[in-house]
DSSP file (Angstrom, degrees, kcal/mol; ACC not computed):
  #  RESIDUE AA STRUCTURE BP1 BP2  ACC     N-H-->O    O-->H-N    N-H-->O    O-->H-N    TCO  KAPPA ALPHA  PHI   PSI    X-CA   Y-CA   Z-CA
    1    1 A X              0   0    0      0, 0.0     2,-0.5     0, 0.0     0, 0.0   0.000 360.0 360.0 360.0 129.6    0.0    0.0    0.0
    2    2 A X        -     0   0    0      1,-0.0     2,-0.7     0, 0.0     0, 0.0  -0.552 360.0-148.2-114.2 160.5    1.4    3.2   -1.0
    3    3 A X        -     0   0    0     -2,-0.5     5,-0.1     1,-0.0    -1,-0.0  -0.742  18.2-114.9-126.1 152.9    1.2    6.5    0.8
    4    4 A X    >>  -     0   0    0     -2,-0.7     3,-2.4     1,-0.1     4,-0.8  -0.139  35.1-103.9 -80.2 165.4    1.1    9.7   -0.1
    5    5 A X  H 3> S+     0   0    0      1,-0.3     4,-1.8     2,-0.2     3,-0.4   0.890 119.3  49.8 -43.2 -36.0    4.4   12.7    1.1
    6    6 A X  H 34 S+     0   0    0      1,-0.3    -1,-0.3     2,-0.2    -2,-0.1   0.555 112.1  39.9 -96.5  10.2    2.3   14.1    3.7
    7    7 A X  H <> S+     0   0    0     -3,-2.4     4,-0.6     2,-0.2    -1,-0.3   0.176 111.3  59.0-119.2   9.6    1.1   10.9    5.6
    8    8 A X  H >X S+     0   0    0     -4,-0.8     4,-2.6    -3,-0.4     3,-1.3   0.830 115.3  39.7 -87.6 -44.2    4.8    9.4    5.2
    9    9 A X  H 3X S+     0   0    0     -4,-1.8     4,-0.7     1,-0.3    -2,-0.2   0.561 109.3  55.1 -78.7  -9.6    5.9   12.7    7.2
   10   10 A X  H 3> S+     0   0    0      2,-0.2     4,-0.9     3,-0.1    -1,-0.3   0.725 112.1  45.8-104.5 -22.9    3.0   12.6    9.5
   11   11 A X  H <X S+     0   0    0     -3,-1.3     4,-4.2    -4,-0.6     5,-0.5   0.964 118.6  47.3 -47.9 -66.9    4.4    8.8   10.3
   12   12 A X  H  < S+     0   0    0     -4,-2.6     4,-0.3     1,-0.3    -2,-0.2   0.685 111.3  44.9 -41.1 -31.6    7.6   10.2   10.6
   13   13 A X  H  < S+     0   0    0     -4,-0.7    -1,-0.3    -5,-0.2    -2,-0.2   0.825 118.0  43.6 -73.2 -61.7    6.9   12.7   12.4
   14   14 A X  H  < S+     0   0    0     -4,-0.9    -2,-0.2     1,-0.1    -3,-0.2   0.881 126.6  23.2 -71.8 -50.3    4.8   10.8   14.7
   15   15 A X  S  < S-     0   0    0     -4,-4.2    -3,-0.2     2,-0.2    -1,-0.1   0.402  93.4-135.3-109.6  11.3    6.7    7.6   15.4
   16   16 A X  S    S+     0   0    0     -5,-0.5     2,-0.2    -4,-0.3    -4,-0.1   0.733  73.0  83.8  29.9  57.1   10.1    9.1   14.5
   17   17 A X  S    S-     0   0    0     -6,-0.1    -2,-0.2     0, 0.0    -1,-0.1  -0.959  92.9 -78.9-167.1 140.0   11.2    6.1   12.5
   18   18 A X    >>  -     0   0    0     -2,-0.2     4,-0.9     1,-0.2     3,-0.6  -0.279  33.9-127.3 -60.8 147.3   10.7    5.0    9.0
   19   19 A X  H >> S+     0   0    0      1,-0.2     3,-1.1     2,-0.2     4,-0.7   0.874 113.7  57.0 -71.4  -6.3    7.2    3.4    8.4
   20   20 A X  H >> S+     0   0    0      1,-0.2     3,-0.6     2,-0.2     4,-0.6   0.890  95.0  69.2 -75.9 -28.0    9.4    0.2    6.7
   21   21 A X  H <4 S+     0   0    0     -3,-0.6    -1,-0.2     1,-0.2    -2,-0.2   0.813 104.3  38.0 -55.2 -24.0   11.3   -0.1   10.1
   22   22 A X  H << S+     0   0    0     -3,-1.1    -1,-0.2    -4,-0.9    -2,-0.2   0.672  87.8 100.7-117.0   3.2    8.3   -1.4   11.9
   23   23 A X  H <X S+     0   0    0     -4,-0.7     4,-0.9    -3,-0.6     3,-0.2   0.602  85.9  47.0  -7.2 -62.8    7.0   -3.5    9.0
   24   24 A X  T  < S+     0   0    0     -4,-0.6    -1,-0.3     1,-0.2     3,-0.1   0.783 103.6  55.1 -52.2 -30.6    8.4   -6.4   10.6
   25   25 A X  T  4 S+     0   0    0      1,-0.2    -2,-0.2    -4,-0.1    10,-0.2   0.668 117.4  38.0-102.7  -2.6    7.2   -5.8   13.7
   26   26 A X  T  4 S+     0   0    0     -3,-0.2    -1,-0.2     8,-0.1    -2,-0.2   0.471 103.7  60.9-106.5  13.5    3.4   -5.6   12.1
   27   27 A X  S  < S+     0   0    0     -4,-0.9     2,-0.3    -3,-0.1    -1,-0.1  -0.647  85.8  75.3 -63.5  24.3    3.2   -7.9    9.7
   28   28 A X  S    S-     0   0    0     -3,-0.1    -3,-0.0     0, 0.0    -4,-0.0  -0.841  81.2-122.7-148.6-170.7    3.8  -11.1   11.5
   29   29 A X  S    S+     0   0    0     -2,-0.3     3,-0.1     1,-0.2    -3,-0.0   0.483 107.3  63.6-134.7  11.7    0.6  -12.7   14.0
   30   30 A X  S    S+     0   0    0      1,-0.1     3,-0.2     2,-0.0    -1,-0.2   0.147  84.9  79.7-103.1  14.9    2.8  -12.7   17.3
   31   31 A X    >>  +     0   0    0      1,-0.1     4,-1.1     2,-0.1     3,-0.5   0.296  50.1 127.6 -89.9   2.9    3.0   -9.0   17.0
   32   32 A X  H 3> S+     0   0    0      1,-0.3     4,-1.3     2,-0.2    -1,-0.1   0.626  73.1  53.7 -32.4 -40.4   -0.5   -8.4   18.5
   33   33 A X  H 3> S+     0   0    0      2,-0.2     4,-2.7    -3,-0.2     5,-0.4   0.967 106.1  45.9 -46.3 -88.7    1.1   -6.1   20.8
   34   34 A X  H <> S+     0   0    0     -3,-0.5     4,-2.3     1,-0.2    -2,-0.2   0.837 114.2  45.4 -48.6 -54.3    2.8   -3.9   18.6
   35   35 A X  H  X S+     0   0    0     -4,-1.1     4,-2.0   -10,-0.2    -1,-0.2   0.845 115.1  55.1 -65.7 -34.1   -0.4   -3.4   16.0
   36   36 A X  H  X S+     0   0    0     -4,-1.3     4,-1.9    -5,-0.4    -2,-0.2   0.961 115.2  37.9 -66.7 -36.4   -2.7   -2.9   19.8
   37   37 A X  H  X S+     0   0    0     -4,-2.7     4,-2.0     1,-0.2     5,-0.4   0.983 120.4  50.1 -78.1 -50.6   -0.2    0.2   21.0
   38   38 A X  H  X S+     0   0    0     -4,-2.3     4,-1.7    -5,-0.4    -1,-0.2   0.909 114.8  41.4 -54.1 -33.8    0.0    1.4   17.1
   39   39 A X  H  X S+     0   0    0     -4,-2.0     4,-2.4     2,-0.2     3,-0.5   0.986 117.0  46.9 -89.9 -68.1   -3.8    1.4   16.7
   40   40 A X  H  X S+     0   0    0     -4,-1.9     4,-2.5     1,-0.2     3,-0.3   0.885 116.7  44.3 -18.4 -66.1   -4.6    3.1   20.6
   41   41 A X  H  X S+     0   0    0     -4,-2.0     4,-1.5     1,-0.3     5,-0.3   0.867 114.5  51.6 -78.5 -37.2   -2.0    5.9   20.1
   42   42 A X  H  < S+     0   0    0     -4,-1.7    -1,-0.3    -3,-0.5    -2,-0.2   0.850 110.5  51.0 -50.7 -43.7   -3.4    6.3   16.2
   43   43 A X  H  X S+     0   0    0     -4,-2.4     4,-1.5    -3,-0.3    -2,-0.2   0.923 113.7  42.0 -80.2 -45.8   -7.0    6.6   17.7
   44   44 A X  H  < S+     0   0    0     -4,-2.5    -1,-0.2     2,-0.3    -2,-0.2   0.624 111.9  47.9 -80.0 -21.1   -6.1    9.4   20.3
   45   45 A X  T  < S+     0   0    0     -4,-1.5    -1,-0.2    -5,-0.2    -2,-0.2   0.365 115.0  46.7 -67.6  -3.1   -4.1   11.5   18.6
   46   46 A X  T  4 S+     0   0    0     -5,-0.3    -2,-0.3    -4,-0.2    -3,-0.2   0.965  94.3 102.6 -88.1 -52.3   -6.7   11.5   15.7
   47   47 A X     <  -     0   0    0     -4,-1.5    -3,-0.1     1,-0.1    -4,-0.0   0.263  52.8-166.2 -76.2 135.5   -9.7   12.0   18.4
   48   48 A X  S    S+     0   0    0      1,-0.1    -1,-0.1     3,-0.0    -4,-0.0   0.748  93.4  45.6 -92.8 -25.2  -10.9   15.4   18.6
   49   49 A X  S    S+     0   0    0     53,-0.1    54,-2.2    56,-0.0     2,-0.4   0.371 102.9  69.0 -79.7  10.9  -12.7   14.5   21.7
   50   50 A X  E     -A  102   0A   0     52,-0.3     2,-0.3    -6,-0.2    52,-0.2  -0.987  55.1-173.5-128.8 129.1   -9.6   12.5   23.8
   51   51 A X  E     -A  101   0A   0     50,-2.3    50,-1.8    -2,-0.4     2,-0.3  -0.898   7.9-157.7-107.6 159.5   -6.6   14.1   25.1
   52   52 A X  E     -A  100   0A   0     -2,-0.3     5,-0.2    48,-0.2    48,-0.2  -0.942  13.5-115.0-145.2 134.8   -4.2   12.3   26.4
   53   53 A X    >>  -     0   0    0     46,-1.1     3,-1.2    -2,-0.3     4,-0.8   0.185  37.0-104.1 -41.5 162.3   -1.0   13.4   29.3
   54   54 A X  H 3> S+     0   0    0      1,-0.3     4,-3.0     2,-0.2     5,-0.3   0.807 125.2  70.7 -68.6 -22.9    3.0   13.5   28.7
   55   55 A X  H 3> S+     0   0    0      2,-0.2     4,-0.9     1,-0.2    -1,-0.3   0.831  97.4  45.5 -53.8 -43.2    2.4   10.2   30.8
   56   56 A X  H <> S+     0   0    0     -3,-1.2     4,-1.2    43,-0.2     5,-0.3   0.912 116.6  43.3 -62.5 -60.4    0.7    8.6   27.8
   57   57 A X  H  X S+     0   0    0     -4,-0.8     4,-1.2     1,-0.3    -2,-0.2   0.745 108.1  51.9 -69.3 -36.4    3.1    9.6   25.2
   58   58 A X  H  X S+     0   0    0     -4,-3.0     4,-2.1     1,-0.2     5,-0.3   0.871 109.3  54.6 -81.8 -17.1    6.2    9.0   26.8
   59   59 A X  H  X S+     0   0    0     -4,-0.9     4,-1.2    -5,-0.3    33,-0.4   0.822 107.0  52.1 -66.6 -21.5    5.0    5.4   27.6
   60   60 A X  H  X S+     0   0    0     -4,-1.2     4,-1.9     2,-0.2    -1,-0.2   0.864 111.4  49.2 -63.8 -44.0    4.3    4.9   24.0
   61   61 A X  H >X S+     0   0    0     -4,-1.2     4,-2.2    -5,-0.3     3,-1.5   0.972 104.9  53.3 -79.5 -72.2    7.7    6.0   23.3
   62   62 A X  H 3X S+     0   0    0     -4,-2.1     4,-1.3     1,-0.3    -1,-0.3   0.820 114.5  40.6 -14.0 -57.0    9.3    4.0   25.6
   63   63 A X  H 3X S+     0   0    0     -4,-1.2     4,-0.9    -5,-0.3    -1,-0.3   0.854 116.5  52.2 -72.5 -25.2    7.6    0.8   24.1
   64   64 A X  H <X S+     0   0    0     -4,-1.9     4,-2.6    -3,-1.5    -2,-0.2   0.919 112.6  46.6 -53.8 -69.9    8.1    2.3   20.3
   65   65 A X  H  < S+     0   0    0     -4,-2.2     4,-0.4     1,-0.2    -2,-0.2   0.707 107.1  61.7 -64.8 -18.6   12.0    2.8   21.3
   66   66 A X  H >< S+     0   0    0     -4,-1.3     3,-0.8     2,-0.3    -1,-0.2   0.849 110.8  36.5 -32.8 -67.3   12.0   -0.9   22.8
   67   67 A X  H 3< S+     0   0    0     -4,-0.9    -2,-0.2     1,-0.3     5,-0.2   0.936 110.3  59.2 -77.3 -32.4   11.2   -2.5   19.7
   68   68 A X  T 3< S+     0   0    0     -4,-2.6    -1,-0.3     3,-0.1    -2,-0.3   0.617  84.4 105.8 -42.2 -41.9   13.0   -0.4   17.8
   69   69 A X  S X  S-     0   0    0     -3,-0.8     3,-1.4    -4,-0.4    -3,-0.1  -0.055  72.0-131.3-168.4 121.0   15.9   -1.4   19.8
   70   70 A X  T 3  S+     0   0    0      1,-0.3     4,-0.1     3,-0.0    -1,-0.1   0.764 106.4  63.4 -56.2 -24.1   18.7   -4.0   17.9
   71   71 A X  T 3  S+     0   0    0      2,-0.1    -1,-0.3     3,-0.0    -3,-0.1   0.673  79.6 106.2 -87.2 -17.6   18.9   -6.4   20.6
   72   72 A X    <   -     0   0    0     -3,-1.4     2,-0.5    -6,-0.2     3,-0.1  -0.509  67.5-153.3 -56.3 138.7   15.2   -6.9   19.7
   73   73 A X        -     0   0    0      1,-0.1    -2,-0.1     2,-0.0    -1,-0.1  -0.969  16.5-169.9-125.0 138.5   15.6  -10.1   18.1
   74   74 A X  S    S+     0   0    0     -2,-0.5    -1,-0.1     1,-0.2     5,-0.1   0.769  79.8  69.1-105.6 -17.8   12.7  -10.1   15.6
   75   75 A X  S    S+     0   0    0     -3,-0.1    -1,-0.2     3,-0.0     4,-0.0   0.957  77.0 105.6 -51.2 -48.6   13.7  -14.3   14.9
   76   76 A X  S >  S-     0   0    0      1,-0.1     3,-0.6     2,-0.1    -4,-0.0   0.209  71.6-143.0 -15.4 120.4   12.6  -15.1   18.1
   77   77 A X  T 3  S+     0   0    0      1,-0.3     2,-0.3     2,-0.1    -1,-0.1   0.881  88.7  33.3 -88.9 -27.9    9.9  -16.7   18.2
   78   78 A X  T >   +     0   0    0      1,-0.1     3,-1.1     2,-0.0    -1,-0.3  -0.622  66.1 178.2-121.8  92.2    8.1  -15.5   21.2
   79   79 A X  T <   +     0   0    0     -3,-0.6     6,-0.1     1,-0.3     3,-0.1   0.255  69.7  65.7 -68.8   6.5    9.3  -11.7   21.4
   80   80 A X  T 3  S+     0   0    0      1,-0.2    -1,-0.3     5,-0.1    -3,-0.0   0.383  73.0  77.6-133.8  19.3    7.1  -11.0   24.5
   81   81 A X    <   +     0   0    0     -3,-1.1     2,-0.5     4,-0.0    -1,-0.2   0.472  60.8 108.6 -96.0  -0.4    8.4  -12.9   26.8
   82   82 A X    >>  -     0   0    0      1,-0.1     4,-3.3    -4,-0.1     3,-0.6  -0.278  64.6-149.0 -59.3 115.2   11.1  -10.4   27.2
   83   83 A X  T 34 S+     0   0    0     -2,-0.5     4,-0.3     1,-0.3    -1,-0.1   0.815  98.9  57.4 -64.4 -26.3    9.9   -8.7   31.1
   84   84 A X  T 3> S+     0   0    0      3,-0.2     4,-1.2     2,-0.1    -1,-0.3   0.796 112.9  34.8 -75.8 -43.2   11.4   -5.3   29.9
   85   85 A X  H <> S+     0   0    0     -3,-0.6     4,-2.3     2,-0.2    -2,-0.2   0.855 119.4  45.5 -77.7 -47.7    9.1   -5.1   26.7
   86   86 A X  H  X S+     0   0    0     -4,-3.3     4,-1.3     2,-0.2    -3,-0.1   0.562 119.0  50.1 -83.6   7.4    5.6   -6.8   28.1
   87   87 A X  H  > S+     0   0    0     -5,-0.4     4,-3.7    -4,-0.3     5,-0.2   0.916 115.3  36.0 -55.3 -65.6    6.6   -4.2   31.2
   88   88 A X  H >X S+     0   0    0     -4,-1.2     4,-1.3     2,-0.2     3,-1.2   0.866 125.6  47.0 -54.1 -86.9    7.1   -1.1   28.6
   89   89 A X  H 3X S+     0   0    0     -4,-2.3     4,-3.6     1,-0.3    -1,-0.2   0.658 112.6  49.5  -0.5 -85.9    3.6   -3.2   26.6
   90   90 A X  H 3X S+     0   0    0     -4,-1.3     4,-1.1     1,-0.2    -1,-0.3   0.776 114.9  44.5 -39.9 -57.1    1.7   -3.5   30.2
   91   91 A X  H <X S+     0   0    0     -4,-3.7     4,-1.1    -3,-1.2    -1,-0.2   0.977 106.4  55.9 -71.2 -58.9    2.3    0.4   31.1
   92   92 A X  H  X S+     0   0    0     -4,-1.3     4,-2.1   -33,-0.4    -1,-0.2   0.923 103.2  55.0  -9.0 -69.2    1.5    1.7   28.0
   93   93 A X  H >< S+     0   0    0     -4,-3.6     3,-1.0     2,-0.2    -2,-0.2   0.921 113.3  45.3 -52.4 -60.3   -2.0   -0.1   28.2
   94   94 A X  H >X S+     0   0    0     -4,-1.1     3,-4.2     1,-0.3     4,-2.2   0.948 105.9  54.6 -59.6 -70.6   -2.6    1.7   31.6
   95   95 A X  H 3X S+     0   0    0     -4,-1.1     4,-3.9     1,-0.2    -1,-0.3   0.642 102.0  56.3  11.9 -66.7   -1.6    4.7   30.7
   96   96 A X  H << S+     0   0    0     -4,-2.1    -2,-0.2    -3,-1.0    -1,-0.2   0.326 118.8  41.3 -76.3  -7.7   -4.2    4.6   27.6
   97   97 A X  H <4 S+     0   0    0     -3,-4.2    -2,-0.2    -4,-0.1    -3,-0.2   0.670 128.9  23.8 -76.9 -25.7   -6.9    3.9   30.8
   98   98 A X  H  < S+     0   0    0     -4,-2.2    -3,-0.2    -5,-0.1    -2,-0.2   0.746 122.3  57.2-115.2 -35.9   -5.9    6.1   33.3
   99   99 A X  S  < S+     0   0    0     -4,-3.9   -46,-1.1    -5,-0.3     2,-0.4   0.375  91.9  80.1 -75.0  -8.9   -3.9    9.0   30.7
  100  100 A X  E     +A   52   0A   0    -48,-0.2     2,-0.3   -44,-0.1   -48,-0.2  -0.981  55.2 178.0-133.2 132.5   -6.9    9.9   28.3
  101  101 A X  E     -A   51   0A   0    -50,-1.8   -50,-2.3    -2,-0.4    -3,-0.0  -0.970  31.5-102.5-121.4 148.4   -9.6   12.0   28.8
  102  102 A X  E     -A   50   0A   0     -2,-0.3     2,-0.3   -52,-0.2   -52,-0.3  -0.291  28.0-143.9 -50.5 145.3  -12.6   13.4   27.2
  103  103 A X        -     0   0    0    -54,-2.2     2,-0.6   -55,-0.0   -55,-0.0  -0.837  21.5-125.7 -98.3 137.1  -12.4   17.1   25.9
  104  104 A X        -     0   0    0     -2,-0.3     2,-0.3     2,-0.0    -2,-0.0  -0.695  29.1-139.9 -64.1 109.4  -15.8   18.9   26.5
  105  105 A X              0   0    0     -2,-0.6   -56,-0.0     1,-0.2    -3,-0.0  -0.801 360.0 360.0 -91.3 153.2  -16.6   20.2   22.9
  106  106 A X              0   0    0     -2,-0.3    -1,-0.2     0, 0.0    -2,-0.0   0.312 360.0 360.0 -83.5 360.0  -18.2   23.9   22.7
């Protein structure tokens, strides 16, 4: 699927990594993880009614920079058993309970 300049830069921009760098890490059906944080943090920054605290976003980023991370080893066959990533995973998720709120619209 190809995408157009200003939604590669608004990836870039947003997950501060090319979108082919995390290709692997959605594209496979033990990634569940990775596509659940991509799709949350997509839904609430798109929302005009959810804001969400620096708390939220730097836990995304934290789990983002995790996989990102060489030592990830993307053979492995169960990637999530790593206690440092379904930590990073785990907080994230709370965060995206406890860190977003409705905006009152006028």
């Amino acid at each position: 699927m190809a995408c157009t300049q200003s939604e590669y830069q608004e990836w870039v921009s947003t997950y501060s990594s090319h979108p082919l760098k995390l290709l692997p890490l959605t594209c496979s059906e033990r990634t569940g993880p990775a596509i659940t944080a991509l799709n949350i943090h997509a839904r609430i920054i798109s929302s005009p009614t959810k804001v969400a605290t620096e708390k939220f976003y730097d836990s995304f980023s934290h789990f983002i920079n995790l996989l990102k991370q060489p030592d990830h080893d993307e053979s492995d066959l169960e990637p999530w058993k790593s206690n440092i990533l379904k930590t990073a995973y785990v907080a994230f998720l709370d965060c995206s309970r406890s860190e977003v709120h409705k905006v009152e619209q006028a």
